[in-house]
Each structure stands twice: as C-alpha cells, then as structure tokens.
TORFI-706858 format. One line per 4 residues: number of its first residue (from 0); for each residue x, y, z of C-alpha. Coordinates in Angstrom, 1 decimal, always signed. Last residue first. Example, Ala and Ser with C-alpha at 12.3 -4.5 7.8 and 13.67 -1.06 7.14 Angstrom:
REM residues 2
1	+13.7/-1.1/+7.1 ~ +12.3/-4.5/+7.8;
REM end
This chain:
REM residues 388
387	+104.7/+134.3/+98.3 ~ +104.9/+132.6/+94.8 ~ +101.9/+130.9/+93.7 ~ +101.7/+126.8/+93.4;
383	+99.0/+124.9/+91.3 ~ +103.2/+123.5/+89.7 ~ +101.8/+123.1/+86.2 ~ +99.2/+126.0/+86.0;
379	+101.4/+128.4/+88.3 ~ +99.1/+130.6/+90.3 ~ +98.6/+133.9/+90.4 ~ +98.2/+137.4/+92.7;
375	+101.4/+137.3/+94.0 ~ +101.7/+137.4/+97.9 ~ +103.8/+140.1/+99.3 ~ +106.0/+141.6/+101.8;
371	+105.5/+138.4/+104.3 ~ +108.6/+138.5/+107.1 ~ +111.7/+137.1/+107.4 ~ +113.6/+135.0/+109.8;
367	+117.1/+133.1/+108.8 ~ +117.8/+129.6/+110.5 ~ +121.6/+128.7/+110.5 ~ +122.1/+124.6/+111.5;
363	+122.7/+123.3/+108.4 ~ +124.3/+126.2/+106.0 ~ +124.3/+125.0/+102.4 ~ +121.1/+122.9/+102.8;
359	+119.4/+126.3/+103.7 ~ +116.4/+127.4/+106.5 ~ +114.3/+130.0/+106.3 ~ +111.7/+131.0/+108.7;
355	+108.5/+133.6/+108.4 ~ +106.9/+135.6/+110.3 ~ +103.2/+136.9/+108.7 ~ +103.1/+140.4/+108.1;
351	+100.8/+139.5/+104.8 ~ +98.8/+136.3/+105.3 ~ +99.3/+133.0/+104.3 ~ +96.7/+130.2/+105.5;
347	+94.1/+130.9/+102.7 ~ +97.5/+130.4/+100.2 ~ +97.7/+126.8/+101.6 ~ +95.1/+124.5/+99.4;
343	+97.0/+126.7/+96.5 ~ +100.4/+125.2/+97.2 ~ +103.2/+127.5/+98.0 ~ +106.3/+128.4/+96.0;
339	+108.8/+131.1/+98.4 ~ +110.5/+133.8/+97.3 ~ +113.1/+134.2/+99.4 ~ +114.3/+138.0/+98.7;
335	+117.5/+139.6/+99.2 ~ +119.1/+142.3/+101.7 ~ +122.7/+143.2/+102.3 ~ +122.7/+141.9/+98.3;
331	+122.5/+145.6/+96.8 ~ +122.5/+144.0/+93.0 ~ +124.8/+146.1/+89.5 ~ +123.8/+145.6/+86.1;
327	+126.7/+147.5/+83.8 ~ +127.7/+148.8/+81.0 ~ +123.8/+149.2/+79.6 ~ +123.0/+151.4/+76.2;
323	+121.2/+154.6/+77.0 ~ +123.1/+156.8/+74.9 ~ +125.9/+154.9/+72.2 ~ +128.6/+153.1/+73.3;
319	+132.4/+152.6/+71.1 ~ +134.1/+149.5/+72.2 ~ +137.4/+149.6/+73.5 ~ +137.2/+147.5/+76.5;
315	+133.9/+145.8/+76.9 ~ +130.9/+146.8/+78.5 ~ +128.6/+144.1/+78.5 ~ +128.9/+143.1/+82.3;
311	+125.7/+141.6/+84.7 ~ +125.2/+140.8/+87.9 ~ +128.1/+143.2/+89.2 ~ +128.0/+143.0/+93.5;
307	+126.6/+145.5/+95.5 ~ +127.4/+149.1/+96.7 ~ +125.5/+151.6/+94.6 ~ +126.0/+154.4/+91.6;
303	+129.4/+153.0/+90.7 ~ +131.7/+155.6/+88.6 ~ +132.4/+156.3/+85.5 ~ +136.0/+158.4/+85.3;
299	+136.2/+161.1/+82.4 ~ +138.5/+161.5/+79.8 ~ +139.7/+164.1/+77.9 ~ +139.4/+166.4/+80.7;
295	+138.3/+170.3/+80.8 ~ +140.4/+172.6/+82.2 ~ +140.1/+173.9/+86.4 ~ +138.8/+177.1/+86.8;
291	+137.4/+176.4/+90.4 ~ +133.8/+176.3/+88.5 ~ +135.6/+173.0/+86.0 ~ +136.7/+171.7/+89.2;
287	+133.7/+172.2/+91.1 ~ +131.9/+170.3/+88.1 ~ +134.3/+167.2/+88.1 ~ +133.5/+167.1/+91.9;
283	+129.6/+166.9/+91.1 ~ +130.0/+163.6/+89.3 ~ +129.1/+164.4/+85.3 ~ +124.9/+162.6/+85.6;
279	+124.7/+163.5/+82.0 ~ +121.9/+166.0/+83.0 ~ +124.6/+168.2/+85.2 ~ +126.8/+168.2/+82.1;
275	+123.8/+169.8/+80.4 ~ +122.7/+171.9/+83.4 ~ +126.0/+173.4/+84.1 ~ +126.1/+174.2/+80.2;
271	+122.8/+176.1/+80.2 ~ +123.5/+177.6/+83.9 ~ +126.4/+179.4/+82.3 ~ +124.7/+180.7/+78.8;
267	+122.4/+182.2/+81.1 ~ +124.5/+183.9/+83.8 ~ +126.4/+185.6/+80.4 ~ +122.8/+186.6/+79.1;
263	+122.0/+187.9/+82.9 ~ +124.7/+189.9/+83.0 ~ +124.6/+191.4/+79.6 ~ +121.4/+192.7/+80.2;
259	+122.1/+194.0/+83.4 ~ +125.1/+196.5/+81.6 ~ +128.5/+195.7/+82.3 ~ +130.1/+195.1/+85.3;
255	+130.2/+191.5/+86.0 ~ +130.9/+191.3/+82.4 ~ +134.2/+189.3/+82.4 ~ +133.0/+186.8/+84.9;
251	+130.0/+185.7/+83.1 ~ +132.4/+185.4/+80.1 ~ +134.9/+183.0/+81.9 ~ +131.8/+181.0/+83.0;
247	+130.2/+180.7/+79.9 ~ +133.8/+179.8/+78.6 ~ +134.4/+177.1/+80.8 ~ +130.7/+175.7/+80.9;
243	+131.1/+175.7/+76.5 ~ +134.4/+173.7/+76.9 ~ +133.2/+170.9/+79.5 ~ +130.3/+170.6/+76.7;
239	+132.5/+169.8/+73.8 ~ +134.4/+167.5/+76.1 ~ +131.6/+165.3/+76.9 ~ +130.3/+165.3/+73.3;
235	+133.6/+164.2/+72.2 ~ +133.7/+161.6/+74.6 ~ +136.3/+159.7/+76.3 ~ +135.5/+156.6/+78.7;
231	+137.2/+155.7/+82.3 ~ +135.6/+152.5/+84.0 ~ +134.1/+151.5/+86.8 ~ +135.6/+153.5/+89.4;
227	+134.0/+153.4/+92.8 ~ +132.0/+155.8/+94.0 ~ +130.0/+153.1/+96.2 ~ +131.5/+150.5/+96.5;
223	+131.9/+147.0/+93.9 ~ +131.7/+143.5/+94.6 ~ +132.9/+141.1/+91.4 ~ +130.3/+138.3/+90.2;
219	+130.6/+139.3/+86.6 ~ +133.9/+140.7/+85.8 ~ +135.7/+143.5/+84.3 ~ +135.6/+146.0/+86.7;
215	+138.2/+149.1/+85.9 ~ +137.4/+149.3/+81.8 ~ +139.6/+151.2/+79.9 ~ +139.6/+153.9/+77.0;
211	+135.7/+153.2/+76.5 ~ +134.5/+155.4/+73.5 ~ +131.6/+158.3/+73.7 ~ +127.9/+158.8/+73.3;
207	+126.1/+160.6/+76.1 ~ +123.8/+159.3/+78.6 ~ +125.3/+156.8/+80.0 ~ +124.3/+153.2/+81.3;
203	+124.8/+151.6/+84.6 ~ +122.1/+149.7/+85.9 ~ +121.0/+149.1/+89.4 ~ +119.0/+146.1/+90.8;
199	+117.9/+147.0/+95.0 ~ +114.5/+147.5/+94.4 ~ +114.8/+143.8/+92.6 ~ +115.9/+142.1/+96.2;
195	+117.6/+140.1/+94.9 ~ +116.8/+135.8/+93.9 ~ +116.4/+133.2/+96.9 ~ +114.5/+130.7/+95.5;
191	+111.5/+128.5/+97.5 ~ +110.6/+125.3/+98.9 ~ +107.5/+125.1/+101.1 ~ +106.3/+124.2/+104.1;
187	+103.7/+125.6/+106.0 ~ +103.3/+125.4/+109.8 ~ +99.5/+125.9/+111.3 ~ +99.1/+127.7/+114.5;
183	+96.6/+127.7/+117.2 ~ +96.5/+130.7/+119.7 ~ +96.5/+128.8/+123.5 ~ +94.2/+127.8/+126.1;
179	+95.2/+124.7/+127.4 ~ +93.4/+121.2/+127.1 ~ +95.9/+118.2/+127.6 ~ +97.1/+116.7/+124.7;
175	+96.1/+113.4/+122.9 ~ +97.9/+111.3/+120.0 ~ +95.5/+109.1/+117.7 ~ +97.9/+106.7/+115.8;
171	+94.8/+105.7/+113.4 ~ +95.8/+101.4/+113.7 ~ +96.4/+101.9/+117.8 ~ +93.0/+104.5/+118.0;
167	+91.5/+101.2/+116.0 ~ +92.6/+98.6/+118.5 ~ +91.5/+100.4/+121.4 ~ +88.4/+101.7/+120.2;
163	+87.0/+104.7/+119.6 ~ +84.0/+106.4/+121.4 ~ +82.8/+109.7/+119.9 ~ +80.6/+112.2/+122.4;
159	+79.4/+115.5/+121.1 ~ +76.1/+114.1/+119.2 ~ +75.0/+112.7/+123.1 ~ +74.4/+109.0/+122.3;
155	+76.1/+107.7/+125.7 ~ +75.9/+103.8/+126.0 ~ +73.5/+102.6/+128.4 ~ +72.6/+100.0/+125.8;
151	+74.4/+98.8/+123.2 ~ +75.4/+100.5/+120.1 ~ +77.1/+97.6/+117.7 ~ +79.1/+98.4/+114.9;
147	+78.3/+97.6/+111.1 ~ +80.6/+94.6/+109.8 ~ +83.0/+96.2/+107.2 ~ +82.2/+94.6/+103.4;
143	+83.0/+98.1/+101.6 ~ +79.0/+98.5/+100.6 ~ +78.4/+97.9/+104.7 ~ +77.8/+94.9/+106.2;
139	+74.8/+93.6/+108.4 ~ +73.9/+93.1/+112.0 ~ +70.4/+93.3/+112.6 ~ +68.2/+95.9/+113.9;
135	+70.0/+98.5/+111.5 ~ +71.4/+102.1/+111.1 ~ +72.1/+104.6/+109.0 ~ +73.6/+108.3/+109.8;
131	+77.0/+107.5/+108.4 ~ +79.7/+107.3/+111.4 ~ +82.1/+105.2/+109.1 ~ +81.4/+101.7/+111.1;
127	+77.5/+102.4/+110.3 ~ +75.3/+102.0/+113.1 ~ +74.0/+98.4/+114.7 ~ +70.6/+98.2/+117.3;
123	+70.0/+98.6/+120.5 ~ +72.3/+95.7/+121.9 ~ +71.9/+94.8/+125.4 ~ +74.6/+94.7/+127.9;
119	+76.6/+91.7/+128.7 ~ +77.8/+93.5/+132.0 ~ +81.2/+94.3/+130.6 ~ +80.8/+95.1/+126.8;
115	+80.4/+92.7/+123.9 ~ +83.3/+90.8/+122.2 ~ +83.0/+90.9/+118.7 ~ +80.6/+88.4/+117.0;
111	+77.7/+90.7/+117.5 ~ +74.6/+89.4/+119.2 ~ +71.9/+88.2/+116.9 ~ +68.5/+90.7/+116.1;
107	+65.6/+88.8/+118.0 ~ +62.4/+86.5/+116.6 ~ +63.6/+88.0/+113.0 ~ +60.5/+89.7/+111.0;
103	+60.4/+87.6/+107.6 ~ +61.2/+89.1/+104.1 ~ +65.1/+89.3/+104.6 ~ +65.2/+85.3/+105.8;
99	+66.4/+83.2/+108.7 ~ +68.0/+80.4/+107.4 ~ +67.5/+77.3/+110.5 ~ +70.9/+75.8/+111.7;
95	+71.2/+72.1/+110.8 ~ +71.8/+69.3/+112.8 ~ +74.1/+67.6/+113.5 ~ +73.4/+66.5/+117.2;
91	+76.2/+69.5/+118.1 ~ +74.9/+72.4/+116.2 ~ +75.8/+72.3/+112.3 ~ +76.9/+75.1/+110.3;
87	+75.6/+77.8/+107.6 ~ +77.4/+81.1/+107.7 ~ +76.4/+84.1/+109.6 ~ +75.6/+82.3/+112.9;
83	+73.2/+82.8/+115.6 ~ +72.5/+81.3/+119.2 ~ +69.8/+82.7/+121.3 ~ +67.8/+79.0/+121.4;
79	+65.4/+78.3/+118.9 ~ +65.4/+74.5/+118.4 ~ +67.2/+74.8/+114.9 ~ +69.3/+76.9/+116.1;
75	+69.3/+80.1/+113.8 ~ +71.5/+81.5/+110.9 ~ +71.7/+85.0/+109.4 ~ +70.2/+87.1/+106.7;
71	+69.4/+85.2/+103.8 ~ +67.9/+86.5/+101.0 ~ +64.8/+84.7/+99.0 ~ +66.2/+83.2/+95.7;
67	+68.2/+80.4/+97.3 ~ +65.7/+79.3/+99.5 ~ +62.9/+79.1/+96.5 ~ +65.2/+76.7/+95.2;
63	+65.6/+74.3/+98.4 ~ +62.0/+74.4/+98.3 ~ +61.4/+73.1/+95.3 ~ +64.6/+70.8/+96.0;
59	+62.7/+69.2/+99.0 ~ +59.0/+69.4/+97.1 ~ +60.7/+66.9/+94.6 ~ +61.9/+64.4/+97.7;
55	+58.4/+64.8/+99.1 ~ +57.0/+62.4/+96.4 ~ +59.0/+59.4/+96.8 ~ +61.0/+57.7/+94.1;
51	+59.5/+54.9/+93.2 ~ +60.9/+51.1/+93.9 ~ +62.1/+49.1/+91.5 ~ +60.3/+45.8/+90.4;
47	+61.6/+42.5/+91.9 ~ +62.5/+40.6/+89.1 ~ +60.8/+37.1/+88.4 ~ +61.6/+33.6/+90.7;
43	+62.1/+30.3/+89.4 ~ +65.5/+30.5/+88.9 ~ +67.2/+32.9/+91.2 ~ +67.7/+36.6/+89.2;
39	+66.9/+38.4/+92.9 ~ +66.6/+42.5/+92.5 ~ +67.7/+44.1/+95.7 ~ +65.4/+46.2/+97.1;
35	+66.3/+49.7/+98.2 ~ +65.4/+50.8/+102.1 ~ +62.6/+52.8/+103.5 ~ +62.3/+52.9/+107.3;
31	+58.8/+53.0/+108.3 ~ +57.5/+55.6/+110.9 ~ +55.4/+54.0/+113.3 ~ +51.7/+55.4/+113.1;
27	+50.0/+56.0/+116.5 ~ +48.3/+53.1/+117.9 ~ +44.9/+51.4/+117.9 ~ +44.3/+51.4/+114.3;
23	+47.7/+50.1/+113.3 ~ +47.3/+47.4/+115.8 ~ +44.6/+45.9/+114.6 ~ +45.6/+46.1/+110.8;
19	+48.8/+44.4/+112.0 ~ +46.9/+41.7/+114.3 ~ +44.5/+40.6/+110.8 ~ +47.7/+40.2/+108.8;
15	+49.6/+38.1/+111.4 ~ +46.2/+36.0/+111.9 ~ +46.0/+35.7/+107.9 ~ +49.3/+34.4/+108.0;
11	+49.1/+32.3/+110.6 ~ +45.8/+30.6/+108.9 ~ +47.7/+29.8/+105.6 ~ +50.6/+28.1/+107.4;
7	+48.1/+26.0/+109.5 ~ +46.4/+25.3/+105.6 ~ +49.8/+24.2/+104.2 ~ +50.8/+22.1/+106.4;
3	+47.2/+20.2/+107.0 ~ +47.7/+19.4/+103.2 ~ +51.1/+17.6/+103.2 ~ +49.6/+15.6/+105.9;
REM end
C-alpha cells in the first residue's frame, strides 16, 4: 500500500510538469514575480541557497549613470501626452516622467509655466527676458537664472513695438504722457558758492609814501560810497609836490609877458607838477584848489574809488605805507556770482546763455534767475565736477 502511494504521487507530478511545459509553449510568457527565500534550519533539511541578483539591475544604474552625464532639458509624460515639467515628478498612476535630453530633438518645445495669452496661442519659440538678440525652441534660463520669455504667435515683431507687462511696468514705475510737440529740456542740479563778482574787487593802495594820521573805516564787512573818506594820511612827498604846482603856477603867471620862451618854460614847469599830483590819483578838487590859489595841505583825505562793502583792511592807524602797498580791498555786491559745481556726465548739457535758477536755504521761498557767463575749462580730480 505504502508503495502504490508513492508511485500515484510520482505520476501527478510528472503530469503537473508535462501540463506546464505545455502550456508554456502554447501561450505567451507570464511574468514571474520574484520574491527572497527564506532559509529553513529544520532538522533534516539543508540551507536553501540565496538567490542571485539579476542581471538587469547592473544595466539599471549603468544607465542611471549615463543619465546623469547627458543634460536634461525638461520632463515628459511617460505616455506622451503635451504635459512637461522642469523638475522630476510623478503623474497620477506613479509613474515617472520621461528626461528628455540636450542631444535628442524634443517631440514639441513645452508651454511656458506662465499663463499664456487669450486664445491659447501657439508659442514660436522663447527670447531673452533682457531683449538680447538670442532665442530658443525650448524654454530655458538665462546666465542670471530668469526664465526666457515666450513669443507666441500673432504677436507683432515689428523692431518699433515693445510689449511690457503688467506686473513688470508696476515693478519699473513706467509713467506715460500724451504725445505733444514740445522742446525737450533736461534740469540739472547742482550745488554751488556765491563768491563777487571779481570785475567788481577794488583795491586801495597809494602811490606815494606817507604816514596815516587816522583811519575813517576801520572794519571788515563795513559798506562804503563812493567818495567817501577812508582815511586822511600826511606825506612829505605829497606836500613837496603841492609846493612845486604852487610856485609853477605863481611863476607862469608872473611872466605872462615876457619873452615866448619864458612862457612856455614857466607853462612847463606847471604841467610837470599837475601831472605828478595828477599821477598819484590827488582827487581833482584838491587840484582846483591848489589852481584857485589855494595853499597846500598837510594832509590829504583818501577816498573810496567804488561803492561796495570792505573785504579786506590792513591799514592801520599810525603806521607808515610805502607805494603800492594795499589799505584796502573793496567788492561792488549789487551783482555777484553763483558759481555753480557740475558733474562731468552733465557739462555736454550746459551751454553758455543758458537760464539759470537759484534757490537758498537762507531765503526759502525766493528763487533768483541768472544766466551762463562762463564754463571753466577743467575739472576737479576729486570732486569730477567743473565750475560753471
């Protein structure tokens, strides 16, 4: 009995065997699930070996490697529908989305992840976001990472037309203005001095040597008139030749009937002395005094050539001057000078006769209008400004 067993268990076998190999030649191959096997230590029974790993898992990272080395563009469905991705992701059944490499001609350039135009118009291809001339079938990034814009169709590509966005004429603060015809001008500011007008600086020297008895103006900042006195001084010199005019004059007077000769030697010694006191700038009503027959003075008042206010005083009371040396330095202020520092970009821009506007932090409100006189010919190596 024992016997019989064991041959109908042999004979099923060999019938289960025999109907697999039957069936595997007359269907398709089923794919076989492959599973680790547990190693059983029962009594009686040896190890079960291993299993090996399978081949294809080595061509897997191969070609994983070779991937990483090729560049990637974008990312495709993996059952080739329209739909693109720049980053790897899953579609909805888990799957992967197919690489699309550099070195292979794309099946169609993906849409741009911004919203498209009305219509869904068709892309042309992608410029660059700065307005370089370079463009691609694909969308790509630029050196600064900013995504390269779209150019769909039935867009105007006239070289006069630019198209802004809304978001970006928001970001620039673009401003518009209606078209008029008009003469376009350019403000410049600058900062600027206001120093005198230096055709307007006077000094007050002499021309003779002498003492100063007592000084009139004896103040920096002080206004002054015209003919008014600075100072009186004494000279000897002054004096000396107040004498010689006198006597000239007295002898040209005396020989009004002698002989020509005599005439024109006393006229002569006269004009010599009017011309020296004349030369030492003597104020011409001294002179008509001295001609009326008036004596000479030991003193004589200095007077103001101009009408301004005293820059500078060295004269001091007392002190004995020599010819040439400066009393006074005297400024016409009824008109002054702005002189203003301009940057060098701007000197192209300034002209001269060009108006000009000046306003002060000591008088808010008060705007004073010039005009251009001159731009100097150099610039300021610190400051790269030049005065105008």
């Amino acid at each position: 009995m024992k016997r019989a067993g064991i041959l109908i268990a042999g004979t099923a076998v060999v019938a289960a065997l025999g109907g697999g190999y039957w069936l595997g030649r007359q269907s398709a191959p089923m794919p076989v699930a492959s599973a680790p096997v547990a190693a059983d230590a029962h009594a009686g029974h040896g190890a079960a070996p291993a299993p090996a790993q399978p081949q294809h898992d080595a061509a897997a990272h191969a070609a994983a490697q070779i991937q990483q080395e090729r560049q990637i563009l974008y990312y495709q469905h993996p059952d080739g529908k329209a739909e693109y991705s720049p980053v790897p992701k899953k579609d909805e059944k888990g799957r992967d989305y197919t690489p699309v490499f550099a070195d292979l001609e794309p099946v169609a350039p993906p849409p741009q992840q911004a919203a498209k135009p009305q219509g869904q118009a068709k892309i042309l291809y992608y410029r660059h976001p700065m307005g370089l001339p370079d463009t691609s079938p694909v969308p790509k990034q630029d050196c600064m990472g900013m995504d390269y814009v779209p150019v769909y169709e039935g867009e105007d590509q006239g070289g006069n037309t630019l198209k802004v966005s809304i978001d970006k004429v928001q970001k620039l603060g673009v401003k518009t203005e209606a078209a008029v015809l008009r003469t376009l001008t350019r403000r410049i500011r600058a900062v600027g001095t206001v120093p005198e007008d230096q055709r307007q600086l006077h000094v007050v020297a002499p021309k003779f040597e002498g003492y100063i008895e007592r000084l009139n103006v004896n103040q920096t900042g002080q206004p002054v008139k015209r003919g008014q006195s600075l100072m009186e001084i004494y000279s000897p010199d002054l004096v000396l030749a107040q004498q010689e005019y006198t006597v000239a004059l007295q002898g040209a007077r005396a020989l009004e009937n002698a002989s020509p000769e005599a005439r024109e030697s006393a006229r002569s010694l006269a004009e010599g002395a009017l011309s020296r006191l004349k030369n030492w700038d003597i104020p011409a009503s001294q002179i008509d005094r001295l001609r009326n027959g008036g004596l000479p003075t030991r003193t004589m008042s200095l007077a103001s050539p101009v009408s301004g206010v005293v820059l500078e005083k060295r004269a001091i009371q007392g002190m004995r001057f020599m010819p040439g040396e400066m009393f006074y330095q005297i400024a016409d202020l009824s008109n002054v000078w702005v002189v203003a520092e301009v940057f060098e970009q701007d000197l192209a821009q300034v002209d001269v006769g060009q108006k000009a506007d000046v306003t002060f932090n000591a008088l808010p409100g008060m705007t004073f209008t010039g005009k251009v006189t001159f731009v100097y010919p150099t610039v300021t190596p610190e400051t790269r400004t030049a005065k105008v």
